[in-house]
MIFI-586026 format. One record per residue (C-alpha): residue in one letter; y, z, x. Coordinates in pm, whole numbers, padded with zeros to 5 digits, always signed. Layout:
// MIFI-586026
AYZX/...
// end
This chain:
// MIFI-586026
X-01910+00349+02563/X-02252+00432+02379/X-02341+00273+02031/X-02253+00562+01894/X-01969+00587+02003/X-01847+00262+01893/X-01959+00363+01542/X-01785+00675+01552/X-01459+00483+01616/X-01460+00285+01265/X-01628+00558+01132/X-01372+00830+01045/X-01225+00922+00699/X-00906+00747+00593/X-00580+00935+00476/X-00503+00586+00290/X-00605+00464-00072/X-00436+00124+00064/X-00229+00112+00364/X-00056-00217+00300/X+00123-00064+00020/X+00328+00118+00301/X+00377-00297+00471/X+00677-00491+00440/X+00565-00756+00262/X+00407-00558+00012/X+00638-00590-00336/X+00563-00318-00570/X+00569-00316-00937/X+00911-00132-00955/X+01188-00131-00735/X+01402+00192-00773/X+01745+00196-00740/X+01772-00178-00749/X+01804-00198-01126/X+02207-00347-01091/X+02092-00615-00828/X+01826-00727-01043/X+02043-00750-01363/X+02227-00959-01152/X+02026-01206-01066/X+01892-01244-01431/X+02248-01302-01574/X+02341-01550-01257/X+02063-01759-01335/X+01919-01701-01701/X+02034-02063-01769/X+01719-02174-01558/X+01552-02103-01889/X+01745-02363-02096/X+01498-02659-02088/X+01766-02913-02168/X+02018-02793-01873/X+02039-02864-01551/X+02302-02693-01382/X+02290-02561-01000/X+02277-02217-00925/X+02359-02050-00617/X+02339-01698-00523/X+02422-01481-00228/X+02245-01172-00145/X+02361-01018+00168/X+02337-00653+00322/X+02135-00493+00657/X+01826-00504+00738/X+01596-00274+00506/X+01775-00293+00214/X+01562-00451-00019/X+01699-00772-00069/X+01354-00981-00005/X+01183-00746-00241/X+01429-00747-00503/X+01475-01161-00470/X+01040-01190-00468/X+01081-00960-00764/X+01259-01131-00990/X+01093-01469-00884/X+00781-01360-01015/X+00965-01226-01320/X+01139-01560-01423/X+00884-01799-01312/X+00688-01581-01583/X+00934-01560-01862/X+00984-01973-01807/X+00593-02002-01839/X+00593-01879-02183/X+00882-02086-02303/X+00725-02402-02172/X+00942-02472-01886/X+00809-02563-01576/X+00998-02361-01318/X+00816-02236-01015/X+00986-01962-00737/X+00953-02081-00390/X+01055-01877-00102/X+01102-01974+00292/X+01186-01752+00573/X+01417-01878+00806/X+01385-01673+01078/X+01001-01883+01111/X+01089-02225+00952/X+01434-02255+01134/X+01496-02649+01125/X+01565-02834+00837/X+01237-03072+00899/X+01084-02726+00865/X+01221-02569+00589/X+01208-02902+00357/X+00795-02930+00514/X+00781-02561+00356/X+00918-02669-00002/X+00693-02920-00029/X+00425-02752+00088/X+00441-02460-00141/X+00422-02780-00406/X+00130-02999-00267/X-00088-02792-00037/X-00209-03088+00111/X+00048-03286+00244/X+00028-03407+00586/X+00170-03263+00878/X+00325-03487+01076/X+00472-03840+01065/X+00769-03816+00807/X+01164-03744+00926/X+01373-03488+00710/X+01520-03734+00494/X+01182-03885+00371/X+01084-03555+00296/X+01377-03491+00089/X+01310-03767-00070/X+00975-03739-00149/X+01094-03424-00266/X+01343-03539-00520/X+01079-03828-00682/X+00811-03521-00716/X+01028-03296-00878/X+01142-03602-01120/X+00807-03717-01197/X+00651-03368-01278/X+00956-03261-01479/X+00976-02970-01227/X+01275-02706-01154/X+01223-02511-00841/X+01427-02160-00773/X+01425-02169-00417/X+01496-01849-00151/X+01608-01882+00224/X+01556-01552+00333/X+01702-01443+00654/X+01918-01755+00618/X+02125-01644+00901/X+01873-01796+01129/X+01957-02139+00959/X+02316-02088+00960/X+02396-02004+01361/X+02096-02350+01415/X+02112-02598+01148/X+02390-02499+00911/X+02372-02900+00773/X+02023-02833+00561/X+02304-02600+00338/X+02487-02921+00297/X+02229-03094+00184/X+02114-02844-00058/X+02459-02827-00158/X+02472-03182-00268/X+02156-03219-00411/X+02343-03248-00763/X+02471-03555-00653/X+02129-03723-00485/X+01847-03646-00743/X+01944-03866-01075/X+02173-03644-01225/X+01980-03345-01216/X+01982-03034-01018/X+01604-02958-01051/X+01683-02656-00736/X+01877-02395-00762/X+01871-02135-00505/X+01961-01763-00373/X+02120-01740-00008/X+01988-01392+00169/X+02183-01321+00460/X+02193-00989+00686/X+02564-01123+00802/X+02787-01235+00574/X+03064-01309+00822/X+02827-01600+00910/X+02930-01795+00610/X+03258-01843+00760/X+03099-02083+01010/X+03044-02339+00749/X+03277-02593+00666/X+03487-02563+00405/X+03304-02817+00151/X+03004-02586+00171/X+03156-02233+00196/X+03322-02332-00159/X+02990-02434-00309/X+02862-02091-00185/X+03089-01852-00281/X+03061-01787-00651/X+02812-01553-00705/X+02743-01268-00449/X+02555-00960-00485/X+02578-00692-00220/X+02302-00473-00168/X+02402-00117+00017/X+02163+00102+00263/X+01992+00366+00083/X+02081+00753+00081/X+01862+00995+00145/X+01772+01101-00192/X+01699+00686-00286/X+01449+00669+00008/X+01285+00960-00096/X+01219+00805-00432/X+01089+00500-00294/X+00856+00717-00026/X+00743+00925-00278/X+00628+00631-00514/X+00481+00445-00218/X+00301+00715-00076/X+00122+00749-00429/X+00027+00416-00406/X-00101+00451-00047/X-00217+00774+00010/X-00502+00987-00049/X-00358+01314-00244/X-00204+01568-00099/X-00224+01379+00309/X+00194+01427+00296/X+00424+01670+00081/X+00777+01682-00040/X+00869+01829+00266/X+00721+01590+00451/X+00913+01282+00211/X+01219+01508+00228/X+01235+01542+00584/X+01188+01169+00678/X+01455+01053+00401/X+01736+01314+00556/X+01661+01165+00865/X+01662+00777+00743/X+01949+00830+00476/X+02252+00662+00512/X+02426+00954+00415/X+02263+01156+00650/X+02417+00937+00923/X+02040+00764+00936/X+02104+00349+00898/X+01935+00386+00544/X+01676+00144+00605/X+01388+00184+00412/X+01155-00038+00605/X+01186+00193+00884/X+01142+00485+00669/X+00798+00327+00527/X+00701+00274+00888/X+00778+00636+00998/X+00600+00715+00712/X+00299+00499+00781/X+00311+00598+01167/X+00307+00986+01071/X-00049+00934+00878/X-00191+00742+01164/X-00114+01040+01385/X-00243+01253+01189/X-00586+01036+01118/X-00604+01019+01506/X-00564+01359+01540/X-00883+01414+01273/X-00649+01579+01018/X-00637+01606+00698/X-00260+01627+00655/X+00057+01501+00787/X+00288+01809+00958/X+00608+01742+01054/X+00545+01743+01432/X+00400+01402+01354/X+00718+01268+01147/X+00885+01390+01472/X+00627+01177+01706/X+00657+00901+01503/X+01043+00873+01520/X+01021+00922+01927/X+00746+00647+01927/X+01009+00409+01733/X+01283+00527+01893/X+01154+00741+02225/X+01441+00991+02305/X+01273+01151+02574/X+01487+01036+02879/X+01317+01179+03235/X+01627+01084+03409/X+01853+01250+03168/X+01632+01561+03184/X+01613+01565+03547/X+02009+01616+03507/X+01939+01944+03340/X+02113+02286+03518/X+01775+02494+03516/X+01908+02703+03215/X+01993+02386+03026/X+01619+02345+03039/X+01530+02696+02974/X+01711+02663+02620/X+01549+02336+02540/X+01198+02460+02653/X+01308+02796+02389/X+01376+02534+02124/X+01052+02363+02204/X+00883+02709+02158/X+01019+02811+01857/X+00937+02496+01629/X+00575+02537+01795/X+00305+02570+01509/X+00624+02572+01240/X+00679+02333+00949/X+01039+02422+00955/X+01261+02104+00997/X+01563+02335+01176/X+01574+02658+01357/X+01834+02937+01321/X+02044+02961+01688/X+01952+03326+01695/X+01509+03256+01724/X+01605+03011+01981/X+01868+03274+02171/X+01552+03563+02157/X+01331+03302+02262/X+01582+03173+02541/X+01580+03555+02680/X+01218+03584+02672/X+01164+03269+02867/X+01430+03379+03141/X+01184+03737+03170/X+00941+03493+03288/X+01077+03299+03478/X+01313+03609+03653/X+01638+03492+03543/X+01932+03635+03418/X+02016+03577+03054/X+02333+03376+02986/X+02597+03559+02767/X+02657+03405+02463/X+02928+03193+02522/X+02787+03052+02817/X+02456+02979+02603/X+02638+02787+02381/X+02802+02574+02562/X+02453+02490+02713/X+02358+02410+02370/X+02660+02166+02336/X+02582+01957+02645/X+02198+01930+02514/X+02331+01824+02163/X+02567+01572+02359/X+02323+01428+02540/X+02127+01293+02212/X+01839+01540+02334/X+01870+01814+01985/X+02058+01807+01685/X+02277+02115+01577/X+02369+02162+01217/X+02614+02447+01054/X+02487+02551+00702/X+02637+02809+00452/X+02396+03089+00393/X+02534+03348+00131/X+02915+03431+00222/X+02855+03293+00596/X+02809+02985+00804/X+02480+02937+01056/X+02426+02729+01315/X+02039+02537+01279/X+01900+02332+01580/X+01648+02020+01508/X+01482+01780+01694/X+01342+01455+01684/X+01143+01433+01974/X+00812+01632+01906/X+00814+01992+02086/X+00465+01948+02248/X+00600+01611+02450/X+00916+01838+02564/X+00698+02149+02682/X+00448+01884+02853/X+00719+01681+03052/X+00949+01969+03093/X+00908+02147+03421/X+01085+02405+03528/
// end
């Protein structure tokens, strides 16, 4: 590869403003549609700002993956470690994910390092730490609000470091100087625990449900401001990856995956030296996360099985129609068979073709009401150019 060519490679306009605003562990300055989790939170734990209390606080937050429960618990974090800053308490937010600090030597070592940056790394069991722990948060009149996030991890490896937290009430003078919120994916996992520590746990609980469509197009359209150059993706673009995503839309409603489809779909398009996202690139994005394109199951094809699917290819080729009416894919099906000198199918027979395709995960066949009627609307997630280049017939 020449010098310039090198150049060239890290040399190409961006279809981002900032890209990370797309990542995970980006938490942005509103969270929509997680107003009643958030109110919550605040009532479960406003005594936090009471300088002369010291009650403990617990606080479940459990629902699937993508739901915005580390977002909404970093969130408020920031929010109350704030509001205590200006009433002169000294409360800091301190959160640990268990899925990478899994053991309870780990997850205490995390506390304390989040506290004193330079504490040494070795050389100290998980009870000295816990101690040390305890005398700190004595001795610097601290209160710590304290998140194990993906806490399932802990629970199914080393469900005792809940005990211990549990009890800390009854080891550090009196005082309960850490409070903390419980974020769990599962929550049939808490019915591991023993019963001592299941009761401790379940007071407070706050469920957080995947999104519908028309909440993840919200939070795609408010990220991709933040992310985007204008005009790189449009409503229809939003629209069509939040029908797909939404929970109502039989999608899992998880709007991590929806930011990554969405962050996928601009890379394609940035690779492709474009200046704009289309929706063949939401629709290689979703087979690169999920890749539907199964040889084996195509190689199963009856040749006219293949004929309709290479029509439905053809007909969403240089469209930015999400769906297809049946009848462009039936004149396109009949052109196909011209070339290929084969009989057209009657009707019937057609669509039962169209059935076994749909039942084999390969299209997706909708009925809408147009006017006084009802239409049948194919769709696909797999992009039309990979089916016409891998389908032979």
């Amino acid at each position: 590869m020449t010098e310039n060519n090198i150049s060239r490679l890290f040399n190409f306009p961006s279809l981002f403003k900032d890209e990370s605003k797309l990542f995970p562990e980006y938490v942005p300055s509103h969270l929509p549609h997680r107003e009643e989790q958030l109110n919550l939170l605040a009532s479960y734990f406003n005594g936090l700002l009471n300088y002369n209390d010291f009650p403990f606080y617990r606080v479940i937050c459990y629902g699937p993956v993508g739901t915005g429960k580390t977002a909404v618990v970093k969130f408020f974090g920031k929010l109350i470690a704030d509001e205590a800053s200006k009433r002169g308490i000294n409360l800091q937010y301190i959160h640990v994910n268990c899925q990478i600090e899994r053991t309870k030597f780990m997850v205490v070592r995390k506390i304390i390092e989040s506290l004193i940056p330079n504490i040494p790394k070795r050389g100290f069991s998980p009870q000295q730490l816990l101690d040390w722990l305890i005398d700190y948060l004595e001795e610097e009149n601290l209160r710590i609000l304290l998140t194990l996030d993906e806490a399932d991890y802990l629970i199914r490896s080393e469900a005792d470091t809940l005990y211990d937290l549990t009890r800390f009430p009854e080891i550090s003078k009196g005082k309960s100087r850490i409070s903390f919120v419980l974020v769990l994916r599962d929550i049939s996992l808490l019915y591991r625990l023993n019963e001592s520590i299941l009761s401790t746990l379940q007071k407070n609980m706050i469920k957080f449900n995947p999104y519908t469509s028309k909440e993840l197009y919200t939070i795609l359209k408010e990220r991709a401001d933040e992310a985007l150059q204008s005009d790189v993706v449009n409503d229809n673009i939003i629209m069509e990856i939040s029908n797909r995503v939404g929970y109502d839309r039989q999608g899992n409603g998880d709007a991590r995956f929806a930011l990554e489809i969405l962050w996928r779909s601009v890379k394609i398009a940035e690779m492709k030296m474009l200046n704009k996202v289309t929706l063949e690139h939401v629709k290689l994005a979703f087979s690169e996360m999920y890749p539907g394109f199964n040889q084996e199951i195509i190689q199963s094809l009856d040749r006219h099985e293949k004929i309709i699917l290479k029509a439905i290819a053809r007909s969403f080729k240089n469209s930015e129609e999400s769906s297809i009416p049946i009848n462009r894919v039936k004149e396109n099906y009949n052109l196909i068979c011209e070339e290929y000198g084969e009989s057209p199918r009657r009707y019937t027979q057609f669509w039962t073709y169209v059935r076994n395709l749909k039942n084999k995960g390969l299209i997706n066949v909708q009925v809408k009401s147009i006017g006084r009627g009802r239409r049948s609307f194919i769709s696909l997630d797999i992009p039309s150019e990979i089916i016409e280049k891998n389908l032979d017939l």
